[in-house]
C-alpha positions as CSV (number, residue, x, y, z in Angstrom):
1,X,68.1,119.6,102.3
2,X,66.3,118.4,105.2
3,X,67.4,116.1,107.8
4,X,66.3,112.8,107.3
5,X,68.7,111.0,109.9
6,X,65.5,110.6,112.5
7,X,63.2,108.4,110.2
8,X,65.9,106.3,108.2
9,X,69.3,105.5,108.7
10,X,70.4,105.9,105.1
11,X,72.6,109.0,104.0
12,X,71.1,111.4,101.4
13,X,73.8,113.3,99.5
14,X,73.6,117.0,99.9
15,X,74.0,119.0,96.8
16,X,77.6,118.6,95.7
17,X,80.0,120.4,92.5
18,X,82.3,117.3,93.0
19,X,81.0,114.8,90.5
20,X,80.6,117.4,87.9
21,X,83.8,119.1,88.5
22,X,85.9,115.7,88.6
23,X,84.5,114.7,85.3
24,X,85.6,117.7,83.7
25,X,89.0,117.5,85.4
26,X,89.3,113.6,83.6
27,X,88.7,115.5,80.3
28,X,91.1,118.4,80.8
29,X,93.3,115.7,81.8
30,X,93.1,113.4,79.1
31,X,93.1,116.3,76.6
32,X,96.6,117.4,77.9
33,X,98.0,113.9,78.1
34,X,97.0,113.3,74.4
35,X,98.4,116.5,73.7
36,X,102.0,115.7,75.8
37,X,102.1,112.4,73.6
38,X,101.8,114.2,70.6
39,X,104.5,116.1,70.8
40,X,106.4,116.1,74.1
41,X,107.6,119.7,74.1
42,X,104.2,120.0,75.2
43,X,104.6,118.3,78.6
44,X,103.2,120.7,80.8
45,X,99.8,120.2,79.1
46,X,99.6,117.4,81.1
47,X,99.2,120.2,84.5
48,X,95.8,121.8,84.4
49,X,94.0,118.8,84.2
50,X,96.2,116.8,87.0
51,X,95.9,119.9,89.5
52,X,91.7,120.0,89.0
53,X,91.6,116.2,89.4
54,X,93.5,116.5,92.6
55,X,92.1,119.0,93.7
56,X,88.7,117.4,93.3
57,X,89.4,114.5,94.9
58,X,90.9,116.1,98.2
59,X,87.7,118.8,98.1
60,X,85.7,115.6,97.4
61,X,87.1,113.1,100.4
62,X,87.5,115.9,102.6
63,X,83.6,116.1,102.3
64,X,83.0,112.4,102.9
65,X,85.3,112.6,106.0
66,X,83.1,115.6,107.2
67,X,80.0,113.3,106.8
68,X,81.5,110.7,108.4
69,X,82.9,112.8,111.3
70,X,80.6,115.9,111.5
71,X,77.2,114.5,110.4
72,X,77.4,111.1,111.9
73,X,75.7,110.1,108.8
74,X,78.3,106.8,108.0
75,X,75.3,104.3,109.8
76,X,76.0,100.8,109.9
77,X,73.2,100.7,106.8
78,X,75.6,103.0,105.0
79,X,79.0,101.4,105.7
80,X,77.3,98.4,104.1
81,X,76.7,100.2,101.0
82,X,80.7,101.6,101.1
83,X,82.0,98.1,101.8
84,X,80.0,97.1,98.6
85,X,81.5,99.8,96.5
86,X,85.0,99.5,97.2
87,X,84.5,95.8,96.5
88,X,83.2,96.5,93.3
89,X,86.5,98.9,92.9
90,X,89.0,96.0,93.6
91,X,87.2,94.2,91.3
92,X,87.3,96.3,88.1
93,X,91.2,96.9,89.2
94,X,91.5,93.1,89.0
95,X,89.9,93.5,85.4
96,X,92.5,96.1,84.3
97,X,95.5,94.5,85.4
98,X,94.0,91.1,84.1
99,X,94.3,92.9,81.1
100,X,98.2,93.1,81.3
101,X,98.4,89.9,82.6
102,X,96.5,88.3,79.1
103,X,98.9,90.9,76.9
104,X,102.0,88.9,78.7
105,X,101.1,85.7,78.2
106,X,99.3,86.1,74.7
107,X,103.3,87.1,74.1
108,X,104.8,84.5,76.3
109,X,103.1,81.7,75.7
110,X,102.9,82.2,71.6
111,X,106.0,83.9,70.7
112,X,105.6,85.0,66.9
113,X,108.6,84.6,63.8
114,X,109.5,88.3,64.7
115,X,110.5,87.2,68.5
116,X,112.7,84.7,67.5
117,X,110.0,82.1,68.2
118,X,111.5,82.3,72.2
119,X,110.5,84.4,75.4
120,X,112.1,86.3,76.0
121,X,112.7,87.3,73.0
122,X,116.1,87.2,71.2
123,X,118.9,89.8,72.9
124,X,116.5,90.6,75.5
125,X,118.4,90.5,79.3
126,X,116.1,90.5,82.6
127,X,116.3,90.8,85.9
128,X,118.0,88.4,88.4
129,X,114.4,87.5,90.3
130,X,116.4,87.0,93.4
131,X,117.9,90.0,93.7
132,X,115.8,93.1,93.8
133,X,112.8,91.6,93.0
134,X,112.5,89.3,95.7
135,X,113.9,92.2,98.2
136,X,110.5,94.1,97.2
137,X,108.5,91.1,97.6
138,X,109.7,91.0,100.5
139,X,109.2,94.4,102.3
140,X,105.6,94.7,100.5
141,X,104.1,91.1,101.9
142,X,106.5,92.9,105.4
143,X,104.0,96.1,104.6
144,X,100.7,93.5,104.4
145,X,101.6,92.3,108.1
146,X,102.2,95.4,109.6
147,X,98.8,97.1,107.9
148,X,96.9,93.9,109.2
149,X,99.0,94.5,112.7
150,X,97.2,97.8,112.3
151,X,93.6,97.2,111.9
152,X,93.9,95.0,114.8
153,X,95.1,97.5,116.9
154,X,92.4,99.7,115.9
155,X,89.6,96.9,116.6
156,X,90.8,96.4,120.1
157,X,91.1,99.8,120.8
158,X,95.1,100.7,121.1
159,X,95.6,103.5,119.3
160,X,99.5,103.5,119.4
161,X,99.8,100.5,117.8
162,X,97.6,101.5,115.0
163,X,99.9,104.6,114.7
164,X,102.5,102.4,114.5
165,X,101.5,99.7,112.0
166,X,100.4,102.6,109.8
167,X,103.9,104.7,110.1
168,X,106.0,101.2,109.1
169,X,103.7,100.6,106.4
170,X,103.7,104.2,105.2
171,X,107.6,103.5,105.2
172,X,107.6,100.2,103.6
173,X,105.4,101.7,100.5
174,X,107.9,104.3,99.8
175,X,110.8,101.8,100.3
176,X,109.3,99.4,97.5
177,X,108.5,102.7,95.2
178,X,112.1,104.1,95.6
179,X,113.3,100.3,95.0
180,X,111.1,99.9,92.1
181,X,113.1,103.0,90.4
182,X,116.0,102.2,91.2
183,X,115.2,98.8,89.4
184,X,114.0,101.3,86.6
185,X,117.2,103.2,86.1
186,X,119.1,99.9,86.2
187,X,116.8,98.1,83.4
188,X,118.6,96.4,80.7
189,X,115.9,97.1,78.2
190,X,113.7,99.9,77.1
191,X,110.0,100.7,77.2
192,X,110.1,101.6,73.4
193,X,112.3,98.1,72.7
194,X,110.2,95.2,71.8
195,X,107.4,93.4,73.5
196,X,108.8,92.5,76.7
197,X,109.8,96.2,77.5
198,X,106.2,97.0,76.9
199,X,104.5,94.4,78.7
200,X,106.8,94.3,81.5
201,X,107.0,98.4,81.9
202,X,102.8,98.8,81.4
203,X,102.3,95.8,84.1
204,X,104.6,96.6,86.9
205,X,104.7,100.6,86.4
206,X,100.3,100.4,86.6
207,X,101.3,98.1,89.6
208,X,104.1,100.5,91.2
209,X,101.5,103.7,90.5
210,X,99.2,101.6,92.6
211,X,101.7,101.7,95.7
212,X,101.8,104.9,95.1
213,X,98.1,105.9,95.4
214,X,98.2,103.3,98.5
215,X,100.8,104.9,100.3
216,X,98.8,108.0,100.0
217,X,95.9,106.2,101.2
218,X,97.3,104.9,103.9
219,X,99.2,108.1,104.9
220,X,95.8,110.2,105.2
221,X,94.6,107.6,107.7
222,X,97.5,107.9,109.7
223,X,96.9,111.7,109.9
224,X,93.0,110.5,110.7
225,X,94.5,107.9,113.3
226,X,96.5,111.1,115.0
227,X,93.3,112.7,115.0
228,X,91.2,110.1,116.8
229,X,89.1,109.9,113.9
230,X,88.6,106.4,113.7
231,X,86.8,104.0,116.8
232,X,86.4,100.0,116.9
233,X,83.0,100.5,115.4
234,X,83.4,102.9,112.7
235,X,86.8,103.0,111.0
236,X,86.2,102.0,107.1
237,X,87.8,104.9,105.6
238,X,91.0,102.4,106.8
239,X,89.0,99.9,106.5
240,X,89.3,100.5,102.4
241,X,92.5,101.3,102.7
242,X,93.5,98.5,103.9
243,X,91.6,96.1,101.7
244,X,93.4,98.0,98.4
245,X,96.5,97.6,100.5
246,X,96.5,94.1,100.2
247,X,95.1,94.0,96.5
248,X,98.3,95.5,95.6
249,X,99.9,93.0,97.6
250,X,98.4,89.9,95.6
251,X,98.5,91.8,92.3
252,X,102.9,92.1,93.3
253,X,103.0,88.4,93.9
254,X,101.6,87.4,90.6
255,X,103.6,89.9,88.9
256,X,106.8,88.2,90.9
257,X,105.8,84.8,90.3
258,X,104.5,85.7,86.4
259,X,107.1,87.8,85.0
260,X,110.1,88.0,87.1
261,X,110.5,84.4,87.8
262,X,108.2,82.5,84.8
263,X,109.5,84.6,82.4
264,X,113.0,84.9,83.4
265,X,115.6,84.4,80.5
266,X,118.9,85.5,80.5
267,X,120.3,87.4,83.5
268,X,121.5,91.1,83.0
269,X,125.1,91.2,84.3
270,X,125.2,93.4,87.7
């Protein structure tokens, strides 16, 4: 495709197998996760499909990085257009979790005959809000600070303290997911055991598979940042990252203030 860099200063895509590829990944993928519900013998169904989405998306990224680096075609015109789109992103994730947030207090707030006509419901036992919830709280709004220390650094030019920030936050994300499973292990009720199980499970596990994905996020700009890729005028790849960063940060303090706090009942014993 020609070069049209000279007369415009928008980005015309090249030719690319990504888009196609990834939507057949998200079939093969839900395919084999139907499948592994089905009958969970069949768990390894769930493979093919999560190793061609993965793949896609590192072939995919690893493109847009190229443009970004290689091409020089990121122009302040197209960063615009970026910014837009991973606002647009943050707000169809607010949708979703929105979603688990109505299912909790549709529950909560009108608690049917079969709950005991309480919430929690009869014989259900939750967490002490204090203790390892409020430790999580605390090292992800820690994460938020040290992220934000980050981008500063990177706007003002001093690169070791964006390596920095990013390394602590890389580390506080993987503190809160190992937390978060330990908090798992240690539940006093079951995915499979009522309606708070389900609501409280499907709302902070979407949540904690959010860190995840952040953490990743977060670590590839820190192997960018060691790279010199990003510059006080052109940096949104962390940019994004960032912004998602602190979506999941929000999104945790609701969750905290919602369900581990509102919604506390009766304290598990320790």
């Amino acid at each position: 495709m020609a070069d049209h860099s000279s007369t415009h200063p928008y980005h015309l895509v090249n030719p690319s197998p990504w888009p196609a590829l990834g939507a057949f990944s998200a079939f093969v993928l839900a395919a084999g996760t139907i499948g592994m519900f089905d009958d969970p013998g069949r768990w390894w169904m769930i493979f093919p499909g999560l190793a061609l989405a993965l793949s896609t998306m590192f072939f995919w990224w690893r493109d847009v990085v190229s443009e970004a680096q290689v091409e020089k075609a990121h122009t302040p015109v197209v960063q615009i257009g970026l910014r837009y789109g991973m606002a647009l992103f943050i707000a169809s994730e607010v949708m979703f979790f929105l979603a688990w947030f109505w299912a909790y207090f549709n529950a909560a707030l009108f608690p049917t005959i079969q709950m005991g006509g309480i919430w929690p419901p009869e014989n259900v036992l939750t967490f002490d809000p204090w203790d390892l919830p409020f430790i999580n709280t605390l090292v992800l709004l820690t994460s938020g600070t040290t992220v934000t220390w980050a981008h500063h650094a990177l706007r003002e030019g001093k690169r070791d303290q964006l390596i920095a920030g990013l390394w602590v936050t890389v580390v506080l994300g993987i503190t809160f997911t190992a937390f978060q499973i330990v908090e798992y292990v240690e539940a006093p009720f079951s995915f499979t055991g009522g309606i708070y199980g389900s609501t409280f499970f499907m709302a902070t596990g979407f949540h904690g598979f959010h860190v995840i994905v952040g953490t990743i996020f977060l670590s590839v700009c820190l192997v960018r940042a060691c790279k010199g890729h990003f510059t006080p005028q052109q940096h949104f790849g962390f940019e994004a990252a960032a912004w998602y960063w602190h979506f999941v940060d929000v999104v945790w303090l609701f969750l905290f203030c919602a369900i581990y706090w509102w919604g506390a009942g009766e304290i598990a014993p320790h």
